[in-house]
FITOR-298004 format. One record per residue: x, y, z of N, C-alpha, C, O in turn. Coordinates in steps of 0.2 Angstrom, whole numbers, plus 5000, padded with zeros to 4 digits. Layout:
// FITOR-298004
XYZXYZXYZXYZ ...
***
This chain:
// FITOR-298004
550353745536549753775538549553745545549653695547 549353795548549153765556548553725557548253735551 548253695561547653645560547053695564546953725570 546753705556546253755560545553725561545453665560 545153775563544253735566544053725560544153765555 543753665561543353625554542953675552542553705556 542953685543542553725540542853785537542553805532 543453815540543753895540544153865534544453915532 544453805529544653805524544253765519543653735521 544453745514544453705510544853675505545253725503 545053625503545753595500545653615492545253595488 546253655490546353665483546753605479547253565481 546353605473546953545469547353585467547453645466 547753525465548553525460548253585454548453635453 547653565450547653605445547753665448548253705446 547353685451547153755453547753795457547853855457 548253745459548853775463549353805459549753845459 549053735453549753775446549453825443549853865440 548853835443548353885438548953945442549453975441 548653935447548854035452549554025451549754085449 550053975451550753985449551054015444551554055444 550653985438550654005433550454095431550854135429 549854105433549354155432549754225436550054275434 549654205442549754235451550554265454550754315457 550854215451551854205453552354215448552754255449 552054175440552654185437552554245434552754305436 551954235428551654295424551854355427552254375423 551754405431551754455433552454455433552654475427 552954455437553654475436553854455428554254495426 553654415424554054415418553554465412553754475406 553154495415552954545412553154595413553054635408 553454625420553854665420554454665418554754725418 554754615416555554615414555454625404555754645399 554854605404554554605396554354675395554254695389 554254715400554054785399554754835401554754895400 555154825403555854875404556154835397556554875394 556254775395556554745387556254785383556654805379 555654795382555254845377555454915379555854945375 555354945384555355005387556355025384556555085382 556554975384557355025383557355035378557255005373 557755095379557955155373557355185370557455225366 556755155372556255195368555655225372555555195377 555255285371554955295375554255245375554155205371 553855245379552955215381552855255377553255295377 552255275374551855305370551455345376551455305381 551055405377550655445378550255425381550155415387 549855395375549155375377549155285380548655265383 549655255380549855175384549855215391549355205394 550155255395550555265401549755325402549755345408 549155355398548555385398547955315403547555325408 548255255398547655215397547655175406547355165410 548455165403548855115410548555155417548155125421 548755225418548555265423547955285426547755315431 547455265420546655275423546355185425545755175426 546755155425546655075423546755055430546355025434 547455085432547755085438547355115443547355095449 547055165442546755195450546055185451545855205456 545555145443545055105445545255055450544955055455 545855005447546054945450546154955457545954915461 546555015459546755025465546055045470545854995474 545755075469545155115471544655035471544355025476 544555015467544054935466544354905474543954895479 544954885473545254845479545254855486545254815491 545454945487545654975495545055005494544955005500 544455015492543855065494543254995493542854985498 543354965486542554915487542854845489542454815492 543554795487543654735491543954765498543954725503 543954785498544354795508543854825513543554795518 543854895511543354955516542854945515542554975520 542354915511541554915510541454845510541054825514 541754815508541454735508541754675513541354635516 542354685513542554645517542554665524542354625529 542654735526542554785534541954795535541754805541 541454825529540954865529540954915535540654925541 541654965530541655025533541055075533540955125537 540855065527540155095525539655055524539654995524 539055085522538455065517538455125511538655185512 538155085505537955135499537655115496537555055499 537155125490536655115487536955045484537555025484 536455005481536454965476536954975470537254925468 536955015467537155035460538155035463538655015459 538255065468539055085469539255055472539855055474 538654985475539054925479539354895471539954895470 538954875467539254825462539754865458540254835458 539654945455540154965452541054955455541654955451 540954955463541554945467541754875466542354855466 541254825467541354765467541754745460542354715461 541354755453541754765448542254785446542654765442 542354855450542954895448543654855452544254865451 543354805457543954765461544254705459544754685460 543554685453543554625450544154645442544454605438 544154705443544454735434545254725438545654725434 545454735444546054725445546454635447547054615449 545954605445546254525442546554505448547054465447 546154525458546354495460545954415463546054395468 545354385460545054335460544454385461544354445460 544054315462543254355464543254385471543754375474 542554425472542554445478542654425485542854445490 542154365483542154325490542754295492542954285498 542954275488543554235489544054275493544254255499 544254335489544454395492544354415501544754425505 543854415501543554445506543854395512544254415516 543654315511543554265516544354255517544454245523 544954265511545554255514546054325517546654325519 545454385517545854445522545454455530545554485535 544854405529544554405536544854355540544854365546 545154295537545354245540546154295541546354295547 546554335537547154345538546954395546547154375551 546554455546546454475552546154425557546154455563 545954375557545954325564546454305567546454315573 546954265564547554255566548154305561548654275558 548154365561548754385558549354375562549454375568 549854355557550654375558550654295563551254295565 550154225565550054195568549754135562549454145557 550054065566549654005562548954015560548454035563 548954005554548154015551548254065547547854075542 548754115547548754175543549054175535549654185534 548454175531548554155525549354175521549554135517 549654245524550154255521550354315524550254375522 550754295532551354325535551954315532552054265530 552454385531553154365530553554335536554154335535 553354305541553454275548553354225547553354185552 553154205542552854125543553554075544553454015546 554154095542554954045541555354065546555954045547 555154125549555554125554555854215555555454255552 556354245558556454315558556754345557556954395560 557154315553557854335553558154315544557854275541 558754345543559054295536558554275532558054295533 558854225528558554185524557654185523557254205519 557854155530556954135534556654195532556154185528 556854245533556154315534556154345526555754375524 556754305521556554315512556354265511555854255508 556554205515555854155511555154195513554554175510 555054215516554354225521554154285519553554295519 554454345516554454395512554054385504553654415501 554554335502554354315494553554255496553154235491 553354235502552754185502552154225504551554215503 552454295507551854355507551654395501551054395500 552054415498552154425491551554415486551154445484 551754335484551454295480551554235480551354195476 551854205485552154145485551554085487551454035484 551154105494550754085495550154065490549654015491 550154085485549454065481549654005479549253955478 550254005477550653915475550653865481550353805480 550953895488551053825492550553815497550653765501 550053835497549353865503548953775498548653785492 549053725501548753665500547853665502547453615501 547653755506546953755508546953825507547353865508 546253845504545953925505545553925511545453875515 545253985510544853985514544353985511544254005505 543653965515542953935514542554005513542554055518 542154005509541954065507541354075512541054125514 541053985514540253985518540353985523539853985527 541253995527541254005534541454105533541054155535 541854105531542054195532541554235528541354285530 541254205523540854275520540054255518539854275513 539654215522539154205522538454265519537954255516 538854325522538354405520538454425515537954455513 539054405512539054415503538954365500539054375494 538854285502538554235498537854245499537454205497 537654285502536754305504536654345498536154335495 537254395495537054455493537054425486537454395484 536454435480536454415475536554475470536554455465 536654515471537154555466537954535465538254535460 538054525472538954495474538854435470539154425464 538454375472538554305469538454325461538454275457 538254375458538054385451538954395448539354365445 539254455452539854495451540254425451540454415445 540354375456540654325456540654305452541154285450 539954285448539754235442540154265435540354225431 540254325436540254365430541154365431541454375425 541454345436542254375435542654335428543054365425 542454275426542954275421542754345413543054375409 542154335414542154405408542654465412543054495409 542454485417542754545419543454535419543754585419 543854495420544654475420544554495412544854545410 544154455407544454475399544354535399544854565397 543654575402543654645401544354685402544554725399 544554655408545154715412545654715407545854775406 545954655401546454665397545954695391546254735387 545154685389545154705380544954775382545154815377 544754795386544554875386545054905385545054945380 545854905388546154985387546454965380546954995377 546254905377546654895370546254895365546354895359 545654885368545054915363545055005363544855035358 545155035367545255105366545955125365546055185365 546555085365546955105361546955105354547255145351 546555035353546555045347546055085343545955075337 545655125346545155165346545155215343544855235339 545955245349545855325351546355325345546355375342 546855275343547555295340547255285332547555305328 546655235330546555215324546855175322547055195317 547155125326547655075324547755015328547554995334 547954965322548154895325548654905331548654875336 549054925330549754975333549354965341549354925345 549155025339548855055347548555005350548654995356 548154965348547754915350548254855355548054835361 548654835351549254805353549654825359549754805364 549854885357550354935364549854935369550154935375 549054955369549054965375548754895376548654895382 548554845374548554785380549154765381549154715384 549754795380550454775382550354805388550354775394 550354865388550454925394549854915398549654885403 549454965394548954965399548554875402548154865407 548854835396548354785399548754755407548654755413 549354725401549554655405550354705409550254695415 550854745408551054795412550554835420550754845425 550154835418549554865423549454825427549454845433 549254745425548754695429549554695435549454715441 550154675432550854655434550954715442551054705448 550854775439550954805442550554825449550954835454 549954835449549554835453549454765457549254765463 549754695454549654645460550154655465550154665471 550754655462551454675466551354755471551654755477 551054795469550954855471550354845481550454875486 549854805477549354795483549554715489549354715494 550054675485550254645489550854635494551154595499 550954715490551654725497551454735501551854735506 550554755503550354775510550254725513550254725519 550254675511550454595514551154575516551354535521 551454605513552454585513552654645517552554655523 552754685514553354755516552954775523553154755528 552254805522551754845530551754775533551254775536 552054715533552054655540552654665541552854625545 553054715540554054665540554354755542554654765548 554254805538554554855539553854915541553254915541 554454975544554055035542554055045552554555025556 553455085554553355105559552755085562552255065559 552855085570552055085571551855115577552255105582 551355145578551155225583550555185587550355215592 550155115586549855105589549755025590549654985585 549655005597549554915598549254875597548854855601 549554865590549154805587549354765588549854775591 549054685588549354625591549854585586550054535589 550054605580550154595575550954645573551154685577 551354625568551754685566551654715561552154735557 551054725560550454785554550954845556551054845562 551354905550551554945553551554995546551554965541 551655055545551655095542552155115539552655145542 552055105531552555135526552555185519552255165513 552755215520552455295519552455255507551855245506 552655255504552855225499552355185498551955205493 552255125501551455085500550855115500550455095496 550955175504550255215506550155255502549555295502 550755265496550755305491550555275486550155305482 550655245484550555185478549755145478549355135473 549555135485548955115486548255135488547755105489 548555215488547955255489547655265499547055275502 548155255502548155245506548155185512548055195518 548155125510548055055512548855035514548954975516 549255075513549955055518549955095525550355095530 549555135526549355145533549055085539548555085543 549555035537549154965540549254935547548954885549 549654995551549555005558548855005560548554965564 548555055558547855085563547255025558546655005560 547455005553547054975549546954915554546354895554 547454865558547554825562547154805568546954755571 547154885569546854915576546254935579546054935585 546154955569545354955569545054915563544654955561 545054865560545054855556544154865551544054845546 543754915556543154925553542954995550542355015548 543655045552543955095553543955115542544155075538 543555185541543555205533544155235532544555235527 544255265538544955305538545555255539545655235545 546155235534546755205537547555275539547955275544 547355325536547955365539547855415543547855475541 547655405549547255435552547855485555547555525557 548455495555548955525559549255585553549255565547 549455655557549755695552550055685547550555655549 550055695540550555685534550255595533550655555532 549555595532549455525533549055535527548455525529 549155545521548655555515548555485513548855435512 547655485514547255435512546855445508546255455509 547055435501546455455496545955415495545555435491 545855345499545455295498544755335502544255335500 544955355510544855395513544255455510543655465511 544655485507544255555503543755535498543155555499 543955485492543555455488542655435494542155465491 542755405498542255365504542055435506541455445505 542455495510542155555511541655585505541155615507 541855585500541655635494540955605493540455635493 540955525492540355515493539755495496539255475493 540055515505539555535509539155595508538555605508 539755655507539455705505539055715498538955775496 538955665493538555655488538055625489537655615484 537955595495537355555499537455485495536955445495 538055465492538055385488538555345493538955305490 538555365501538855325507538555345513538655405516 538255305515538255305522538355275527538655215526 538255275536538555255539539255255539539555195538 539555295538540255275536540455275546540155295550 541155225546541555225552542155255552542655235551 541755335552542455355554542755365562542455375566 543455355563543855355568543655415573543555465570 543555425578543755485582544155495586544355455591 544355565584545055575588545255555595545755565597 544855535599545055505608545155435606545455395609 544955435601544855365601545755335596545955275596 545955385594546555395590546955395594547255355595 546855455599547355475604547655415610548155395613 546755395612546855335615547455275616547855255620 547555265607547855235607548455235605548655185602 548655275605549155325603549455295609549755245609 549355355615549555335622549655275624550155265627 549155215623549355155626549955125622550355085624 549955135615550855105612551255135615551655105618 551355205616551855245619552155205627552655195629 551455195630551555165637552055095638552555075641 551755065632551854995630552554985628552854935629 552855035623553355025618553755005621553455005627 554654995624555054975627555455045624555555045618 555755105628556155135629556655165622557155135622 556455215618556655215612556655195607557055205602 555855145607555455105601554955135599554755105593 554655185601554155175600553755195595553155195595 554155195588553755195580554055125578553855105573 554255085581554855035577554254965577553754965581 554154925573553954855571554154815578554654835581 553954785580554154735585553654685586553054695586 553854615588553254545588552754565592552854615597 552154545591551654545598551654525604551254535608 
***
């Protein structure tokens, strides 16, 4: 890691580096390889793939609308009651506490795709090898070898102010148990069975948690490395239609770059952002306000300035800053 200004990190120990190794790195892929071993030859049951699917687009929706666009950008304002529900809904996706969260994606846009940035796939180099090590370190790799996080009292002081958030934080190790007993307490609910109960913390728990970390931390790996980009960010933040699909729109990580205060990340034709519409819907419910949406010169703007910029025949293509 690069020698950054005193304060912007903090030293993790050994324990805590094996905890996320353990927890963060291994777990998750061998839960998938434990869910296609179960999965062959037989089908998922209905209500597992029912429970998994409403689990997942809380989780999704927690993370792209209340850890990213509201709390960490404050692309909006909303009432008290939908700040916390988001805040929890992001916490039920098991990707730590909020602040934590927050402080290590403020510090990744200060120096993105550059020394200091928590988890570039550039960080080994660009080419071969280099750019799979640095692929698999954006991934999930980084939570094991990152000897420093980031300091919660330099990046997110406005949410260590906010004591509902310092509550949510307090509360994350219940809400990580909730994320796994709820969809298997209503497995075993809806099916009247030890059975059900069992399949769906398989699926909907621990399948689910697997899948949505892999799924939201590709916008860390794949939207730094591949894809297109329509607009000058200083970074190689670029857009992949697959990510944006999965993520609810948070693989539109060009304009995200560019503006990162911005509620809208798919701001270009064929650019479905459902995180987006969710944040509309409840403007027009009066449960968001101030929202920052993008306006179009200001789209166009910068549109034109990549086009001027790009080098001859590039100008959707990834390239360094």
């Amino acid at each position: 890691m690069a020698d950054l200004p005193m304060g912007e990190t903090v030293r993790v120990s050994a324990a805590r580096r094996h905890s996320y190794l353990i927890v963060l790195v291994v777990l998750p892929p061998a839960v998938l390889v434990a869910a296609v071993a179960a999965a062959w030859g037989r089908a998922v049951g209905p209500l597992d793939v029912a429970l998994a699917a409403a689990l997942y687009t809380v989780n999704i929706f927690g993370i792209s609308v209340g850890y990213h666009r509201l709390l960490t950008h404050r692309s909006f304002r909303c009432p008290r009651p939908v700040r916390v529900a988001f805040a929890l809904a992001g916490g039920l996706a098991l990707q730590g506490p909020v602040t934590l969260w927050a402080a290590e994606h403020r510090r990744h846009h200060k120096y993105s795709d550059r020394p200091g940035d928590p988890h570039s796939p550039w960080a080994y180099g660009d080419t071969g090898l280099a750019l799979l090590r640095g692929l698999l370190h954006a991934q999930a790799g980084w939570f094991y070898s990152a000897r420093r996080r980031s300091s919660r009292e330099h990046w997110v002081p406005d949410l260590l102010a906010d004591p509902d958030i310092r509550r949510v934080d307090a509360a994350y190790p219940a809400t990580a148990a909730a994320s796994f007993l709820l969809p298997a307490a209503a497995g075993g609910l809806l099916s009247w069975s030890w059975a059900g109960f069992w399949t769906a913390l398989f699926w909907a728990g621990l399948v689910r948690y697997a899948i949505v970390h892999h799924v939201t931390w590709s916008v860390n790996s794949v939207a730094h490395c591949f894809g297109d980009r329509a607009f000058p960010a200083r970074d190689r933040s670029s857009n992949v239609r697959w990510v944006a699909l999965l993520t609810f729109g948070e693989g539109w990580h060009n304009w995200h770059h560019v503006e990162p205060t911005s509620a809208r990340h798919g701001v270009l034709k064929g650019q479905a952002d459902p995180s987006a519409a969710l944040i509309r819907l409840l403007e027009r419910l009066g449960w968001a306000h101030d929202v920052r949406w993008p306006s179009q010169s200001r789209i166009d703007a910068q549109a034109s300035r990549h086009r001027a910029s790009a080098p001859a025949g590039r100008h959707g293509s990834p390239r360094p800053p």
